[in-house]
C-alpha positions as CSV (number, residue, x, y, z in Angstrom):
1,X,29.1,243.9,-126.2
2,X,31.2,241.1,-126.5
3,X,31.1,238.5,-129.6
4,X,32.9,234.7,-129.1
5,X,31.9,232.1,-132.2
6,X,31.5,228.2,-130.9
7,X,32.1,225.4,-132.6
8,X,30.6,222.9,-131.7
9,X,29.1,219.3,-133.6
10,X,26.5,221.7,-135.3
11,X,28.8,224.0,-136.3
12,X,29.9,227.4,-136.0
13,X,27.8,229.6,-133.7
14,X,27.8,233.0,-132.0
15,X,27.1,234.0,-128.4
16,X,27.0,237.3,-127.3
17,X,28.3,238.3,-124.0
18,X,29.2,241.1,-122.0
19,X,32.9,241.5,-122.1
20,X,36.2,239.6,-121.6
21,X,35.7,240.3,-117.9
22,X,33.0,237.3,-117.1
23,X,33.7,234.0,-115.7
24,X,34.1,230.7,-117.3
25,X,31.0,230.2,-115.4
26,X,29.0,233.0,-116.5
27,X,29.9,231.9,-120.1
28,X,28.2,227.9,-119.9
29,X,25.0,230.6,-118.3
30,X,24.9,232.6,-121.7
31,X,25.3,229.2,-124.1
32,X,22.7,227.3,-121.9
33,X,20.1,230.3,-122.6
34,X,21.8,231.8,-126.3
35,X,22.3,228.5,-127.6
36,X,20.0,225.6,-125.2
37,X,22.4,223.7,-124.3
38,X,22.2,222.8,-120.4
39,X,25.5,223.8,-118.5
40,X,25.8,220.3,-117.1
41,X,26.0,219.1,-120.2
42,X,29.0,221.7,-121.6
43,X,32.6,220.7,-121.9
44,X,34.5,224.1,-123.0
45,X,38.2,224.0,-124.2
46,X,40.3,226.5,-126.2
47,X,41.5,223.5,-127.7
48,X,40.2,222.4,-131.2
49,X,41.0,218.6,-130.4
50,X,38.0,218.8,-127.9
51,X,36.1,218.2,-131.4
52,X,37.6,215.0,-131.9
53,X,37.0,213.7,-128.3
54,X,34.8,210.4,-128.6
55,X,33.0,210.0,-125.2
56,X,32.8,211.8,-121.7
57,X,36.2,210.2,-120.4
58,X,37.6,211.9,-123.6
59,X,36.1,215.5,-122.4
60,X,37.9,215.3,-118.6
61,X,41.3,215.6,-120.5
62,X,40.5,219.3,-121.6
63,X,40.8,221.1,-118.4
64,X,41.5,224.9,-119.2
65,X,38.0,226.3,-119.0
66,X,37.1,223.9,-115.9
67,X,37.8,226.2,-113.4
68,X,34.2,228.0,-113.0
69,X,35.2,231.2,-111.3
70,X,38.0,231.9,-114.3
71,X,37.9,235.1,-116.0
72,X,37.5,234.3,-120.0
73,X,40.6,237.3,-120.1
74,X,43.0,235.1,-118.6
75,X,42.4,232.5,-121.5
76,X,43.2,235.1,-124.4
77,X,39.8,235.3,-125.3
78,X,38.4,238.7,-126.8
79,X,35.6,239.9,-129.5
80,X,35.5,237.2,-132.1
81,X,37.8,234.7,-130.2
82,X,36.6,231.0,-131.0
83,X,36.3,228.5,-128.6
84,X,35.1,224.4,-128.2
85,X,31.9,223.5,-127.2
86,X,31.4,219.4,-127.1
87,X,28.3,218.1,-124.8
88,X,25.9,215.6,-124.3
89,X,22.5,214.3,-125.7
90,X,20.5,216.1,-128.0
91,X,20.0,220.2,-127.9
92,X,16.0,221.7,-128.8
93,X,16.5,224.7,-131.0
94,X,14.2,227.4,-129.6
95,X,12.8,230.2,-132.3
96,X,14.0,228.1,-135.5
97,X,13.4,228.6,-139.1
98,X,9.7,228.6,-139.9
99,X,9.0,225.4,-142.0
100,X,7.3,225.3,-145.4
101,X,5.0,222.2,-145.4
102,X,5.8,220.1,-148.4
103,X,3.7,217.5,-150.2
104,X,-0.1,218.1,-151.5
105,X,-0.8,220.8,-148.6
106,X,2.0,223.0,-149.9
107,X,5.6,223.1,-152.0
108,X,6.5,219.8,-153.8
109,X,9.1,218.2,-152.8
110,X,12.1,217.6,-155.3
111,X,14.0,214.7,-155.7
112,X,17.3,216.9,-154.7
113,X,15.3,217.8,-151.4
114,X,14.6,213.9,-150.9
115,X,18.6,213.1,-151.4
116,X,19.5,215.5,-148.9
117,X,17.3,215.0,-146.2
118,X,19.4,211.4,-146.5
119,X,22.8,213.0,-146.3
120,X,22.8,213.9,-142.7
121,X,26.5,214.7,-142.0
122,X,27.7,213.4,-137.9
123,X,30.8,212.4,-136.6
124,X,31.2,208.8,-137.0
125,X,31.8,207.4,-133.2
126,X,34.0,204.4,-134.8
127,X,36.8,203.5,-137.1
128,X,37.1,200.7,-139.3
129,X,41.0,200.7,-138.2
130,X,41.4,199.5,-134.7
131,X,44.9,200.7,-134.9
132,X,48.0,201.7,-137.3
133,X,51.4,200.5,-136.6
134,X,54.5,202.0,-138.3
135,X,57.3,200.5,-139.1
136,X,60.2,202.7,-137.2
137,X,62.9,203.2,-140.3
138,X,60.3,204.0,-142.9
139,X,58.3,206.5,-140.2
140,X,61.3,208.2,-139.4
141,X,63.0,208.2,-143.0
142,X,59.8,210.0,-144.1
143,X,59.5,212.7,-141.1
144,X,63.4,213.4,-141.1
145,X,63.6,213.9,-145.1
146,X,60.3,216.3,-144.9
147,X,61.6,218.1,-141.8
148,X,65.4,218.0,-142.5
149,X,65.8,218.6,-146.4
150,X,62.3,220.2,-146.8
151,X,61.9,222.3,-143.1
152,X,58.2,221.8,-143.2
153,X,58.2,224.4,-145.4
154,X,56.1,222.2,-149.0
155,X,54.1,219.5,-148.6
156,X,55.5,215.7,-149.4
157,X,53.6,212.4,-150.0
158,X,53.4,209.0,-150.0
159,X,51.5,205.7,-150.2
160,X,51.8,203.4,-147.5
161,X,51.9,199.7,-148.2
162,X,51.7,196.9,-145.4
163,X,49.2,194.6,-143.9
164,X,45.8,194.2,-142.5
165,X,45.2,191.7,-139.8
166,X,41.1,190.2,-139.4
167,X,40.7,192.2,-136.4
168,X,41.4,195.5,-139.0
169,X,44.6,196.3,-137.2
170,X,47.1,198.1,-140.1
171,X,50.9,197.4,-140.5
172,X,52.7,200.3,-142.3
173,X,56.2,198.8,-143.6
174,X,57.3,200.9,-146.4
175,X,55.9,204.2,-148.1
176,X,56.3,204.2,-151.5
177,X,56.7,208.5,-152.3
178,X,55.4,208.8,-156.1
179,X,56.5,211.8,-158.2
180,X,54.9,214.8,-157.0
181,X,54.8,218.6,-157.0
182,X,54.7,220.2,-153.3
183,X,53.7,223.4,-152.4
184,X,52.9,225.1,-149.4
185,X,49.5,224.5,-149.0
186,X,48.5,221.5,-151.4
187,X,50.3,218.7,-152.8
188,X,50.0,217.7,-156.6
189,X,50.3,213.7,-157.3
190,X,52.1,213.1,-161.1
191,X,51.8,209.4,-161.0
192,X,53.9,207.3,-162.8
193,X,51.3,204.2,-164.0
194,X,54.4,202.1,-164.7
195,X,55.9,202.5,-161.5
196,X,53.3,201.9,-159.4
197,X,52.6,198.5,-160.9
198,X,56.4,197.3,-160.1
199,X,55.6,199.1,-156.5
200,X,52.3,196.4,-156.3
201,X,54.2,193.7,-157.7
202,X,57.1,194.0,-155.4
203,X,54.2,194.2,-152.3
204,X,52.5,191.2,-154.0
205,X,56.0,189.0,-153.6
206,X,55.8,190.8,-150.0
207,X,52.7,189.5,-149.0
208,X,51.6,193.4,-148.2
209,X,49.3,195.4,-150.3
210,X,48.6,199.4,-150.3
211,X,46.7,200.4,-147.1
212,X,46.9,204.3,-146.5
213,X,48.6,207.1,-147.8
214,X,50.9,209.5,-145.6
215,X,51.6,213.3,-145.9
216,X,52.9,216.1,-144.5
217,X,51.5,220.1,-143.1
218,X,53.6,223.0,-143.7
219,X,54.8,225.7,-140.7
220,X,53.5,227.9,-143.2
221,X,49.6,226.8,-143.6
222,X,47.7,229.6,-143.0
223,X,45.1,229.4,-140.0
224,X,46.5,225.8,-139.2
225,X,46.0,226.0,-135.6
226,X,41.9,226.8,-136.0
227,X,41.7,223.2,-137.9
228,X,43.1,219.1,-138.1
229,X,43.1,218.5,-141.9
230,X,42.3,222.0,-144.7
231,X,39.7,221.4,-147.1
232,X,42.4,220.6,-149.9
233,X,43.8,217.9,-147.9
234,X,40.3,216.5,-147.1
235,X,39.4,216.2,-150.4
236,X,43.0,214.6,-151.6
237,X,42.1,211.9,-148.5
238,X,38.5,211.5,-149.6
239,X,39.6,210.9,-153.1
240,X,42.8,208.3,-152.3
241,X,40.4,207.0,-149.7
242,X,37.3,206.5,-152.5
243,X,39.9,205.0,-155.0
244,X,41.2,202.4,-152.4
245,X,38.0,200.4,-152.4
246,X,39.4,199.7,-148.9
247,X,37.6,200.0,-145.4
248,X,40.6,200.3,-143.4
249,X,42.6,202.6,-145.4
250,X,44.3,205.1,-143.0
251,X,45.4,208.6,-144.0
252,X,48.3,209.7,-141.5
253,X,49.5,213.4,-141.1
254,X,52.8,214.3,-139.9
255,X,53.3,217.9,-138.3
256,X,55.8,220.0,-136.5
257,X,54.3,221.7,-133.1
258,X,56.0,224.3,-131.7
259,X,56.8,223.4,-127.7
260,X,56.3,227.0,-126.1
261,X,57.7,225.9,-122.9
262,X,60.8,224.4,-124.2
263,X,61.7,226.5,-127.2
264,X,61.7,223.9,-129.5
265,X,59.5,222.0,-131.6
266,X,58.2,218.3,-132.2
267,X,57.6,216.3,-134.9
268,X,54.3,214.3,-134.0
269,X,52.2,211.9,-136.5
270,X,48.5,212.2,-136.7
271,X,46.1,208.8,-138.1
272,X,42.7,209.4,-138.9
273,X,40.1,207.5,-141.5
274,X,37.7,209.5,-143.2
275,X,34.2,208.7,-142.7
276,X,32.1,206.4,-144.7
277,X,29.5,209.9,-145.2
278,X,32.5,211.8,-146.3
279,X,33.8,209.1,-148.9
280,X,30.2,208.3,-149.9
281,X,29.9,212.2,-150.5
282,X,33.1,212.5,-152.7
283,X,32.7,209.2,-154.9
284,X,28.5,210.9,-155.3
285,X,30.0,214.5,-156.4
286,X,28.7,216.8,-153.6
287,X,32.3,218.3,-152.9
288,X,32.9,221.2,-154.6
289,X,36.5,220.7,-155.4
290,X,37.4,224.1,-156.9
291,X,39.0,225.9,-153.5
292,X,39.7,229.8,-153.6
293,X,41.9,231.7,-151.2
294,X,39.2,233.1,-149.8
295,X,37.4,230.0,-149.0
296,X,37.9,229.2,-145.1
297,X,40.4,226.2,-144.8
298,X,38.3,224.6,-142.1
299,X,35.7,224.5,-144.3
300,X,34.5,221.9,-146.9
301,X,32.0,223.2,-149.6
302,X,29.2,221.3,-150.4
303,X,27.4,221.5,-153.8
304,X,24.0,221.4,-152.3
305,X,23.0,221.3,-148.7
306,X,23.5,218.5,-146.4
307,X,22.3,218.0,-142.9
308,X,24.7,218.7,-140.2
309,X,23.1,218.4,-136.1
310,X,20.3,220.7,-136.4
311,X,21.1,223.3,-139.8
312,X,20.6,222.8,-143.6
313,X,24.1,224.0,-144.4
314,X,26.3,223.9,-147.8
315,X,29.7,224.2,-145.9
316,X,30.6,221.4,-143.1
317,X,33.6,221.7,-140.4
318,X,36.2,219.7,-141.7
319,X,36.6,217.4,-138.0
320,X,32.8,215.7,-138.8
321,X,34.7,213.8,-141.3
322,X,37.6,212.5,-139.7
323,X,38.1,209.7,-137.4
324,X,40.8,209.2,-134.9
325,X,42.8,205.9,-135.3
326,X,44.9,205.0,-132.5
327,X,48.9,205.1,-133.6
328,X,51.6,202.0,-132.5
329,X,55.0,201.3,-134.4
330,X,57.2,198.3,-134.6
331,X,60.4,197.0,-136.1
332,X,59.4,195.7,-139.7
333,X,61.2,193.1,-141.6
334,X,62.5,196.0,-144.4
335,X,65.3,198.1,-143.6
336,X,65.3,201.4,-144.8
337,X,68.6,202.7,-145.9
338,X,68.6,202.7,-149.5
339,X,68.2,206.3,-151.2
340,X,64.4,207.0,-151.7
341,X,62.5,207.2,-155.2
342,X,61.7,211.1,-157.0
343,X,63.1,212.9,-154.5
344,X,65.5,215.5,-155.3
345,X,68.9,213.9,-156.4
346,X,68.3,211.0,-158.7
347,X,69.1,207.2,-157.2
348,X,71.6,206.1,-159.4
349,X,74.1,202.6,-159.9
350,X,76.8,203.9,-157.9
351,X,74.2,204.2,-154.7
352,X,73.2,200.5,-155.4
353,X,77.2,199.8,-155.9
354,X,77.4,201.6,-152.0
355,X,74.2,199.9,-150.7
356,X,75.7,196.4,-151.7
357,X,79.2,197.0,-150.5
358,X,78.2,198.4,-147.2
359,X,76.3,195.3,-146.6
360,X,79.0,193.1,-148.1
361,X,79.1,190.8,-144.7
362,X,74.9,190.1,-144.2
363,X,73.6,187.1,-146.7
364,X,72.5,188.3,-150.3
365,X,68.6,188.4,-149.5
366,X,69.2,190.3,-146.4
367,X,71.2,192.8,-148.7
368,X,68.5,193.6,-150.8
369,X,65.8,193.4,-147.9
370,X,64.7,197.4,-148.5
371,X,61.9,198.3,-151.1
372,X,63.7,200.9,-152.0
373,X,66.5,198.9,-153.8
374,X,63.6,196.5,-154.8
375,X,62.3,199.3,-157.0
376,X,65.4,200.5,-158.3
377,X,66.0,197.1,-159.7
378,X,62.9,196.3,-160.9
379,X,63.3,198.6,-163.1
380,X,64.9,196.4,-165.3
381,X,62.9,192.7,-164.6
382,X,60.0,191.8,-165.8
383,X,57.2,193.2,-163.7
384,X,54.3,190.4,-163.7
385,X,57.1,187.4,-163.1
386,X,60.7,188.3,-162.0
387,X,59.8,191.4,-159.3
388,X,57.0,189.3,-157.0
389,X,59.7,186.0,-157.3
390,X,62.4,188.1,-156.4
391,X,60.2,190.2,-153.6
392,X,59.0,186.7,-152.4
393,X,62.5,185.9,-151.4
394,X,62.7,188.9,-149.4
395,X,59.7,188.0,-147.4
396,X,60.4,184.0,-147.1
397,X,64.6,185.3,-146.1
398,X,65.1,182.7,-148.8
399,X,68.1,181.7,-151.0
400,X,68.3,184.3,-153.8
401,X,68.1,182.6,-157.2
402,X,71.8,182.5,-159.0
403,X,70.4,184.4,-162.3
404,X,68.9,187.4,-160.0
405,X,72.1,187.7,-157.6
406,X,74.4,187.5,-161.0
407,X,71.9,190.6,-162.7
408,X,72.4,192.9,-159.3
409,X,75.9,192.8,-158.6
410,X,76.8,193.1,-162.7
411,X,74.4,196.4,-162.0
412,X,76.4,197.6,-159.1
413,X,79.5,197.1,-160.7
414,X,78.3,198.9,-163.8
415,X,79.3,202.7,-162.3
């Protein structure tokens, strides 16, 4: 006999057939009578991202297990292959756990048993994010330093600073990338307290605040392809998510996918925002945030059961707590050119000497129109007056006072 695990909205799952020899057809049988779910109701994929599909239009784009008369062999799939189960309505669990009445008839009911019967863990259908636009220089300044200098190879961060419009459309126009420790499978945040109040101030002259945080997957995750975020990463997003205090903050993955038929690979960018449960779960303490290397990556642990479909369980499939945000760039009013904070060689005056020079013919504010060089120089301002006035002339395109214009080029010409 033949054993495939599901996963589906409820969870991880096991049906037994009997071998890699029956049809695609013969498999929706066994899962309508193994598992109750109708076969009408099945949509089957090989691919993970049928998990993240929000409706039944979403389900007609995964067509690889459509074909009812297809042999499950030609697909790969073998003993303990996974595959995708998404479907509609609600499933009746035949034969389930016997239940123990609670209350004066039988076992009193804690207060812990009361809190999780509340914490019923879904997918959450809709974002608070109706969309997140990058700004092209600072979107591709961050994927080609991770994937040119770094080869995918450690993780790299960054917050992401921009607007919010009524409608909760998101504008990303710089990343701000704070001193950190990258490794291949988690990402260690040292930030700098003082630095990230110039970085506000400078988005306060801007008229942009913090609104996500960006970040990178290594070639080298292990099991990468079995899941969208690792439960490190989800709990790092849950975390900068919780501290944000912000509905629409947007956590935005960049990752390299290797094109089989071409050879090659792409770099793609992937926006989610995690649900309200999974933020309400971190900020409450029911993560447990101490990962081993055997714990499964896909996998968040809980610290005491939660609800998830139909099963009590204490580990939850990382996809229930992300939501998809649709992705759209645009031309910002930064550019992006100046070198970029705590990465590897140290921004010094003879880059802001270059910066200026190569810019000698465009008008003084547009010269220092780049957050980059903003933060360079404010190192040496006064953070709560001079670095919003002099970010505020970026953002009106305004004359540049005579005293700030006098302090940057006597900076440049310092090397």
């Amino acid at each position: 006999m033949t054993m495939l695990r599901v996963r589906s909205r409820d969870g991880l799952e096991r049906v037994t057939v009997e071998g890699s020899h029956i049809t695609v057809s013969q498999l929706k049988t066994l899962i309508q009578d193994q598992l109750q779910i109708p076969i009408h109701n099945q949509t089957l994929s090989t691919d993970r991202n049928l998990l993240l599909a929000k409706s039944p239009d979403d389900f007609l784009r995964f067509t690889d297990m459509t074909d009812p008369n297809l042999p499950i062999s030609s697909l790969g799939l073998s003993h303990g292959s996974m595959i995708y189960l998404a479907y509609e309505g609600e499933r009746t669990i035949r034969g389930g756990p016997a239940v123990t009445p609670a209350g004066s008839f039988g076992r009193k009911m804690t207060v812990d048993d009361l809190i999780a019967r509340q914490m019923r863990v879904s997918r959450q259908e809709k974002s608070h994010c109706d969309s997140v636009s990058f700004d092209r220089d600072c979107a591709n300044a961050f994927q080609h330093y991770v994937n040119e200098s770094l080869a995918f190879a450690v993780k790299r961060g960054g917050f992401m600073y921009g607007t919010v419009s009524e409608e909760g459309a998101v504008e990303v126009n710089f990343v701000y990338e704070p001193p950190q420790q990258g490794m291949e499978d988690r990402l260690i945040l040292m930030r700098d307290a003082e630095e990230e109040k110039r970085v506000d101030a400078i988005a306060l002259g801007l008229g942009m605040r913090k609104v996500g945080f960006i970040f990178n997957q290594t070639v080298t995750q292990e099991g990468k392809k079995e899941y969208t975020l690792s439960n490190v990463e989800v709990l790092l997003a849950a975390e900068l998510h919780a501290e944000s205090e912000m509905k629409e903050w947007v956590t935005a993955v960049v990752k390299l996918e290797v094109n089989e038929e071409e050879g090659g690979a792409d770099v793609h960018f992937e926006a989610f925002q995690m649900s309200d449960m999974c933020v309400r779960l971190f900020k409450e303490g029911w993560f447990e945030t101490e990962i081993g290397p055997e714990d499964d990556p896909k996998l968040s642990k809980m610290k005491k059961e939660v609800v998830v479909g139909v099963k009590d369980l204490k580990e939850v499939d990382n996809d229930f707590f992300l939501v998809v945000v649709k992705i759209l760039d645009h031309q910002g009013p930064l550019s992006c050119t100046f070198p970029i904070e705590n990465r590897n060689v140290e921004t010094t005056m003879r880059a802001l000497k270059t910066h200026m020079d190569r810019a000698r013919s465009l008008p003084f504010v547009k010269r220092i129109s780049d957050f980059h060089l903003l933060l360079f120089v404010a190192r040496f301002l006064d953070v709560g007056s001079d670095v919003p006035a002099l970010a505020e002339c970026v953002r009106l395109q305004s004359n540049v006072p005579e005293g700030y214009e006098l302090l940057i080029d006597s900076m440049a010409n310092t090397c």
